[in-house]
N, C-alpha and C positions, 0 to 999 in steps of 0.2 A: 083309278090313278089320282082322281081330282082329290077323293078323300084322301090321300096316303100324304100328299105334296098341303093339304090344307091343316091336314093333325102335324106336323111338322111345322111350319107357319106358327100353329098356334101354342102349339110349345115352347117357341123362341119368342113371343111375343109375352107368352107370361115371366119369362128369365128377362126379357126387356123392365116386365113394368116391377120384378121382383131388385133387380139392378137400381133402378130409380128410387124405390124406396127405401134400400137397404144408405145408399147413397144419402139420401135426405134428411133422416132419420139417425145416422149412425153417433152424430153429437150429442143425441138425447140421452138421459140417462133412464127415463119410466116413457115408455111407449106402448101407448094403447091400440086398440084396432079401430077406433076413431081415427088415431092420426094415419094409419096402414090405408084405410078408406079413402082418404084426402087427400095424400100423394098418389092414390092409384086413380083416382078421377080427374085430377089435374094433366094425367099422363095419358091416360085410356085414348083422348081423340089421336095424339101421336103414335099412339102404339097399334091402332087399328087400320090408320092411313100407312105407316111404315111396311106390316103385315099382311096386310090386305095381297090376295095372290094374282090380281092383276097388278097391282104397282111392283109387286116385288119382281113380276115377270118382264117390266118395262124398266125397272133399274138395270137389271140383268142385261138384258139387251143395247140399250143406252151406255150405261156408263163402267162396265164390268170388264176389268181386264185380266189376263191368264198370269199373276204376277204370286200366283201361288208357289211355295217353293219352301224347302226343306233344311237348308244353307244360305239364310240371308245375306249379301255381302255389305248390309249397311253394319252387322254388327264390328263389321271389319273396321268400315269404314264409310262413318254417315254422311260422307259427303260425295258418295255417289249416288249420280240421279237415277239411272234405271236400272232395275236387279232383274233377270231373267229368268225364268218360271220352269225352274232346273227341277226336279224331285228323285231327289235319291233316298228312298224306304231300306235298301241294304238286306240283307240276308242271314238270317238266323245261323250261329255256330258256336257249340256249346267249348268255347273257347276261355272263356270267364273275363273276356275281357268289354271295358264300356263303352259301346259303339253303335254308331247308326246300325239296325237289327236285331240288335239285341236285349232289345230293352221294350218290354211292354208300355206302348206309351198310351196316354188319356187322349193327346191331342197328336196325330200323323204328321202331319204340316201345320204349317205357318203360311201368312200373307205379308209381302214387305210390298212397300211403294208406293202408295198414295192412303192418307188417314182415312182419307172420307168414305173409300170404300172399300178397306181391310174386311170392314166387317159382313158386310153383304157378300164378298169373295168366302171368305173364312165359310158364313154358311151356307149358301151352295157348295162347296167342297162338301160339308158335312152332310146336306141332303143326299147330294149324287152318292155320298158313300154309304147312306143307310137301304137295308137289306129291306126288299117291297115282300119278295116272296121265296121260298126255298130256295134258297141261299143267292138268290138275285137281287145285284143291288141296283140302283137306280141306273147308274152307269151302265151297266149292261142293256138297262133296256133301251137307252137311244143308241147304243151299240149297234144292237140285230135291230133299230127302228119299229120298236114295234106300235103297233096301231092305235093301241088305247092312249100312248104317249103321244104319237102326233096329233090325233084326232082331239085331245087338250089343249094342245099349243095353239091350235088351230080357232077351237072356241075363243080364246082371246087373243085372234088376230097376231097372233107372233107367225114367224117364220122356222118352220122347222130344222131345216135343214142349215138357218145363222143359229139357230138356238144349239142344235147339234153340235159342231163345231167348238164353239164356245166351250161347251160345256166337258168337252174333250180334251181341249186343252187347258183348260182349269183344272180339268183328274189326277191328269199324265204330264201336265208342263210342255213344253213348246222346243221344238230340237234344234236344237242350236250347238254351234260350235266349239269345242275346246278349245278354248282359249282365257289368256290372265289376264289380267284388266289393270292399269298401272295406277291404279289406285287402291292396290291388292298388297298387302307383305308376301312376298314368295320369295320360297325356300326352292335351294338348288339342292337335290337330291343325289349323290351320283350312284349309278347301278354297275357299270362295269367301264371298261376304259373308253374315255373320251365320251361317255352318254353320259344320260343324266336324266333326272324329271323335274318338271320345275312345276312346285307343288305351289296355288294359291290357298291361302291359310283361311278358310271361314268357317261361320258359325253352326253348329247344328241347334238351332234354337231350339226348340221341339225338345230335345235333350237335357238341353241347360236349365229350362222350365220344368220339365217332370225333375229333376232334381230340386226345383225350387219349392216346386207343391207338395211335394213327396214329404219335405223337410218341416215346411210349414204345417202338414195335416196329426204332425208330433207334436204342433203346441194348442195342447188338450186344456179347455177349461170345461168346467162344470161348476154351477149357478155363481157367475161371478168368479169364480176364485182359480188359479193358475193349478194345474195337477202338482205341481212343481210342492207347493204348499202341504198337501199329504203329507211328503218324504218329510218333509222338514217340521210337520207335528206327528209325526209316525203313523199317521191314519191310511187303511186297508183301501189302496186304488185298485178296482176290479182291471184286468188286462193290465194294467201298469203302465208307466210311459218311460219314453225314451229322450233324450237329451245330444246334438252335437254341438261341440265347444268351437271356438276359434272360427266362426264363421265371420268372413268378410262381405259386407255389402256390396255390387258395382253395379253404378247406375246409368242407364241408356236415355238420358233427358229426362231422367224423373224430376215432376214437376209443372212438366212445361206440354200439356196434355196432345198440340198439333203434333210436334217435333216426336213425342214418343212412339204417335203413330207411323209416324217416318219412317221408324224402323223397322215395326213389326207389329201383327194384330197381336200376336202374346204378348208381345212387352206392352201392349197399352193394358192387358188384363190384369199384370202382376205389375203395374202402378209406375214400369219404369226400372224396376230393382229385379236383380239377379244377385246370386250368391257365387260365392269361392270358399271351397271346401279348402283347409291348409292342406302344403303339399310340403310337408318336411325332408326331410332327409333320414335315414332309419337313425333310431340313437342307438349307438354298439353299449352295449353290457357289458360287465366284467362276463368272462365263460363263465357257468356255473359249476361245469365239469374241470375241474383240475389234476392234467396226466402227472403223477409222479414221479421225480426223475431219481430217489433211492428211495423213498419207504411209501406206499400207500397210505399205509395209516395214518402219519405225520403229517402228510403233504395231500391229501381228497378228502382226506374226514375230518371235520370241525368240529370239537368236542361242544362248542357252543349252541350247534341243532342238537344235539344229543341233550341239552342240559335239563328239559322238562323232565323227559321219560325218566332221568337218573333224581331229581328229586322227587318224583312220584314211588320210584324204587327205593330209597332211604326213608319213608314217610310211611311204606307198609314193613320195612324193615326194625324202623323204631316201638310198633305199635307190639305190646304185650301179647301177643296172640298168635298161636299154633295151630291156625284149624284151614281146611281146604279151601276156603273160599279166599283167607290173605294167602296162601300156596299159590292157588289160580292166578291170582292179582300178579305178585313178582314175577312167576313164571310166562305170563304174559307180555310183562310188560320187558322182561327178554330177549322173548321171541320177536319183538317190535323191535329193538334196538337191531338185532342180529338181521331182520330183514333189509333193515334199512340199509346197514353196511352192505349186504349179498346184491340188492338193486342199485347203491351205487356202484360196486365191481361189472355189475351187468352191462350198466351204462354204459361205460368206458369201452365197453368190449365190444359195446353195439356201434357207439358215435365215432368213433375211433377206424381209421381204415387198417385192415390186415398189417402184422408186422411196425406196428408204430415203434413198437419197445427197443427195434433193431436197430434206429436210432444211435448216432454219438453221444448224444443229450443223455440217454436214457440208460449209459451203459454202468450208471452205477445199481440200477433196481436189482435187486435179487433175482435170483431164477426162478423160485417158487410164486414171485408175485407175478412173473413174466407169463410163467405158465397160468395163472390165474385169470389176469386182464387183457392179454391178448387173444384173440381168434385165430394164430395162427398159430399155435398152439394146442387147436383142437383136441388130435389126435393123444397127445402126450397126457391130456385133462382126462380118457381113458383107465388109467393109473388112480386105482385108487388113494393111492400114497398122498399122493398132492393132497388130498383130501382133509386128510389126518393131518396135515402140518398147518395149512390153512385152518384149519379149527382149532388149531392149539392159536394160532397167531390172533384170531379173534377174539377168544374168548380171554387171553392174557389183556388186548386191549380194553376189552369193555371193563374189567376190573380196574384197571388203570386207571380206564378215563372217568370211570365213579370218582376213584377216591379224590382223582385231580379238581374235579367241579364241586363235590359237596368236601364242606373245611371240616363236620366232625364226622365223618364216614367211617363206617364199620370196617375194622382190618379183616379183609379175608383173604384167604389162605389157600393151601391147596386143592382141598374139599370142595371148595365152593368152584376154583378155577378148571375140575374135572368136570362139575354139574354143568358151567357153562358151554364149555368144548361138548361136551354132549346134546347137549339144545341147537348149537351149531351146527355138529354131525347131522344130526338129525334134518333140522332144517333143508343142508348141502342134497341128503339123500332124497329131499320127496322134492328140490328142485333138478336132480337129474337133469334133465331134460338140457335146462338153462348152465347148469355150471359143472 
């Protein structure tokens, strides 16, 4: 046990003296391992008295209080002196929404209420929570008390049964009463007549932080230079990076290194500063889908998407040649104009609730396009008829709408407006299913 509580020690001891260098060192511009050396020797005697597993067992004892917690109520509001060592972890529910439980966090809790010793609270929570042995964590074992535990405490002189305790309500937080504190914003909730809840509003720090580090661990450099730089010379970033815009700073006494502690052990780690994600309001679109109140074609189809495919089809239409590969071409490019009308018809038919066409708006559409874009119509869409007249109606537009977008466009004729209608048919018959 001695070894499991001192390899822990001593791994917090090297992020101490790794903190101090990065700290002293970070103005430099060329740093050597000379200078890594110097700021680690000037720290070493402080980091070893700090570390040390009798001293740290006598802080713990002396001056450690259970003020761990989950919901600081100073981000509320920092002018309350004592925050209660509340711990609400919450419960996983694939609901999709962002909330205490749901979110894989780095750090469980927070410490709020005294700077001096967030940090030595902060790690003891993080000892008691580390797993000693098949899936037992430290916690557990002054739980059942077991022996190799006390018979430690004991070698230096602590009290098991005060260390116990302690260390209990440090895990679990200390129970206490539901109640709002008038230094609190509360919301009056009401549930059904004459009740009500009356919500105090705090923070899930813990939350607000994994969002902040989350965000920050996006801004990717590599030797010197921002990823960002890549995009902007076109150069191949492996994995690639990501970017959020309109991020707002707020700051909990950044600057002011006592007072940040006040708040919270996280907030003295991220310098003070938290983020706010923008929370806009949706922006409405024009619909993209537009119901036709007399012609389909006039009114949903925009000859203007259509305008590529119809200059790609006059550009093999122009070209002196008769042979299967410009056949393919035209014939292709077709079958793409036609698909696209038959998927916007689909559209309608799907976004659309049963019976829309029945409508007063609507009472000028034709019957055949009724029967076409509505669903409740099904039955009647049986008929092959409908079929045949629809395909004449397309295939006349898509001639149409050629000749309308290109200015010297080939006259065709009725030859060509039967070939079309059969591309159509054809089309119509191997979507079955759908029209």
């Amino acid at each position: 046990m001695r070894d499991f509580i001192v390899n822990f020690l001593e791994a917090k001891k090297e992020d101490f003296l790794q903190a101090k260098i990065n700290s002293k060192l970070s103005k430099k511009k060329e740093v050597t391992d000379e200078d890594r050396l110097k700021v680690r020797a000037e720290n070493q005697f402080e980091a070893d008295e700090k570390y040390n597993l009798d001293t740290w067992l006598e802080n713990i004892i002396r001056k450690i209080k259970p003020n761990v917690t989950t919901h600081p109520a100073k981000f509320t509001n920092a002018k309350i002196d004592t925050d209660t060592a509340q711990i609400f972890l919450g419960h996983f529910r694939n609901d999709g929404y962002l909330r205490t439980g749901n979110v894989h966090l780095k750090n469980k809790v927070d410490v709020s209420g005294n700077s001096a010793t967030n940090t030595i609270v902060f790690e003891l929570y993080e000892l008691l929570d580390s797993v000693v042995e098949a899936d037992q964590k430290l916690i557990h074992k002054f739980e059942s008390n077991d022996e190799s535990l006390k018979k430690l405490i004991h070698q230096l002189n602590g009290d098991f049964d005060y260390v116990q305790e302690k260390c209990l309500k440090v895990y679990y937080g200390e129970k206490s009463v539901n109640q709002t504190h008038g230094s609190i914003r509360q919301v009056y909730f009401p549930i059904q007549q004459d009740q009500y809840h009356l919500l105090s509003v705090k923070t899930a720090s813990m939350l607000m932080y994994e969002l902040k580090n989350r965000i920050d661990d996006m801004d990717i450099w590599i030797d010197k230079q921002h990823a960002r730089t890549f995009k902007k010379d076109n150069k191949f970033l492996e994995g690639g990076f990501s970017e959020i815009f309109g991020i707002t700073e707020i700051g909990f006494s950044h600057g002011d290194f006592l007072k940040m502690g006040n708040y919270s052990y996280l907030n003295v780690r991220n310098k003070g500063i938290s983020y706010l994600l923008p929370s806009y309001p949706p922006i409405l679109e024009k619909r993209s889908i537009r119901l036709p109140k007399t012609d389909y074609f006039t009114q949903s189809l925009y000859r203007k998407n259509f305008q590529e495919s119809f200059v790609q089809l006059h550009k093999f239409m122009q070209l002196d040649l008769n042979n299967i590969d410009i056949r393919n071409a035209i014939q292709n490019i077709i079958k793409y104009v036609i698909d696209q009308v038959l998927l916007k018809a689909l559209t309608i038919r799907e976004y659309y609730e049963d019976g829309w066409s029945n409508q007063d708006y609507y009472i000028g559409l034709p019957k055949l396009q009724r029967i076409w874009l509505d669903q409740i119509y099904m039955k009647q869409r049986e008929d092959d008829e409908w079929r045949n007249d629809v395909s004449r109606e397309i295939a006349r537009w898509i001639l149409l709408s050629y000749e309308k977008v290109i200015a010297d466009a080939f006259k065709l004729g009725t030859d060509e407006l039967i070939d079309v209608k059969q591309h159509v048919e054809k089309s119509l018959q191997q979507a079955k299913e759908f029209f």
